[in-house]
N, C-alpha and C positions, 0 to 999 in steps of 0.2 A: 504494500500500500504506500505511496507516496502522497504526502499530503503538500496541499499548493495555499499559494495566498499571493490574493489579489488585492494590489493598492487600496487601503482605505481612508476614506477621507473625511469628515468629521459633518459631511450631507448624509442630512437625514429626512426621511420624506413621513413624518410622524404620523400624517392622518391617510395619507394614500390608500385606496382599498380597490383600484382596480387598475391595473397598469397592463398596457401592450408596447409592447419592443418590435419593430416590424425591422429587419434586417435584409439589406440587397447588398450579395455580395458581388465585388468588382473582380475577373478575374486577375490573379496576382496582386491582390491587394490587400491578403491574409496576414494578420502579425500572427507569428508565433505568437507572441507574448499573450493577446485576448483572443480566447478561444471562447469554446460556448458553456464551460462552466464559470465565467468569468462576471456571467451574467447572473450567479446566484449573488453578488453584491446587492444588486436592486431589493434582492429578497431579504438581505438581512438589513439594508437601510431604510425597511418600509415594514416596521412591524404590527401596522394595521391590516396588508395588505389580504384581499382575501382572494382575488381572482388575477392571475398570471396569466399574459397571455404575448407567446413567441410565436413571429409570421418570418421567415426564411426565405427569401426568393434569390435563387440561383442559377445561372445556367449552367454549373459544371460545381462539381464534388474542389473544396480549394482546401479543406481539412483533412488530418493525419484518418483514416477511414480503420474503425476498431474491426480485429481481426482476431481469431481463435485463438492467437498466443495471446490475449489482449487482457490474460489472465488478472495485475494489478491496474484497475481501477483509480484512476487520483480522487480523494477526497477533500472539499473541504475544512477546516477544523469545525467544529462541534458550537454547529448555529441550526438553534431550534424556531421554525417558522409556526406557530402555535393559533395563525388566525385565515391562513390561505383555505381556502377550499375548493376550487376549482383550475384546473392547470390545461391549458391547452398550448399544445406544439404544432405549428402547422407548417408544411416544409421538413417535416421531421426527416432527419438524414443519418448514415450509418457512422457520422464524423462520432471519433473515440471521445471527444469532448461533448457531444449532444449528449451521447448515452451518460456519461459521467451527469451533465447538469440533470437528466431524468431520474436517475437512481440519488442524488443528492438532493431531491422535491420529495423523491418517496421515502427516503430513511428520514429528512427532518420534516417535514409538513405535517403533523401530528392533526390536524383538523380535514384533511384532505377528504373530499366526497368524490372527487370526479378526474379524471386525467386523459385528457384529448392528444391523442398521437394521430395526424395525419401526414402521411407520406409525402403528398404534392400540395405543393402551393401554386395556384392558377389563377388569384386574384380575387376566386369567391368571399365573399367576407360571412358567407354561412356556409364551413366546410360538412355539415349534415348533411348539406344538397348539396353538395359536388356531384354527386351522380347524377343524382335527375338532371340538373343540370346542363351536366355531360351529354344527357338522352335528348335532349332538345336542341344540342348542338349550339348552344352561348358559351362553351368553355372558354379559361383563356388559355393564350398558346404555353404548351409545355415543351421545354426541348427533349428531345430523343435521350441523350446522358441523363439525363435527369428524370425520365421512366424508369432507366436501367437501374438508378441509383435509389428511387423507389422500391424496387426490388429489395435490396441490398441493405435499405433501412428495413424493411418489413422484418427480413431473418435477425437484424440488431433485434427489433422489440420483443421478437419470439424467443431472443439467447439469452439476452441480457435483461429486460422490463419486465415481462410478464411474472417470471417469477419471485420478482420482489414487490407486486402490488398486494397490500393488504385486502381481505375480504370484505372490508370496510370500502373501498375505494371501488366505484365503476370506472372502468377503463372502457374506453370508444376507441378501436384501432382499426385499420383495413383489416382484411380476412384474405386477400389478394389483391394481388393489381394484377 
């Protein structure tokens, strides 16, 4: 287990209780340094917050992508989110740092009711209808890598998520793409 820490700064968003991060990445313009558990900051400088919500738009995978050897996991140090209840990821992707910030919502979110993993980001802003959607043919454009990569996160949530969600938590994921 290697454990990380991200620059903290003495902002604190005290009464915040619903925040969305919408993220477009440019390629080659990934720091090492802020990956995507970098974004559990927000969650610990926002101790009202009750609803998280991460949108991802990319056209090509720019993160280290977690793989079978991918055995240690980096952790946070030991910040408990005791008011969030609803987590949605949309864009969710197979990057070693996505799966890291998923599994650091479900070890400390102690109020957690709901956790949304969708694989594509297309612009919907209700990914429950992404498909219908899909059926009527208003989608928006997805690139081809970024189906593939679909793929690739579905088997991340089936390796790595699913078996660390409490019974207590509904999880909404694809079933395939």
């Amino acid at each position: 287990m290697q454990i990380i820490n991200t620059p903290i700064t003495p902002l604190r968003f005290l009464h915040l209780k619903h925040l969305t991060v919408f993220l477009h990445t440019v390629p080659r313009a990934v720091s090492p340094t802020y990956d995507y558990i970098s974004l559990a900051y927000f969650l610990d400088a926002s101790p009202a917050l009750e609803t998280f919500t991460l949108k991802v738009s990319q056209t090509r995978m720019e993160h280290d992508v977690i793989s079978e050897d991918s055995s240690h996991l980096r952790q946070m140090p030991g910040h408990h989110h005791d008011t969030i209840k609803n987590v949605k990821i949309i864009g969710f992707c197979s990057a070693k740092s996505m799966v890291e910030l998923t599994c650091h919502i479900l070890e400390n979110a102690t109020s957690l009711e709901g956790l949304t993993l969708d694989t594509i980001f297309d612009g919907n802003n209700n990914p429950a209808d992404r498909l219908s959607v899909h059926e009527v043919g208003r989608c928006g454009r997805i690139h081809s890598p970024m189906v593939m990569e679909a793929k690739n996160a579905l088997l991340a949530i089936e390796r790595y998520i699913v078996g660390k969600v409490p019974s207590t938590v509904k999880l909404d994921r694809p079933k395939q793409i």
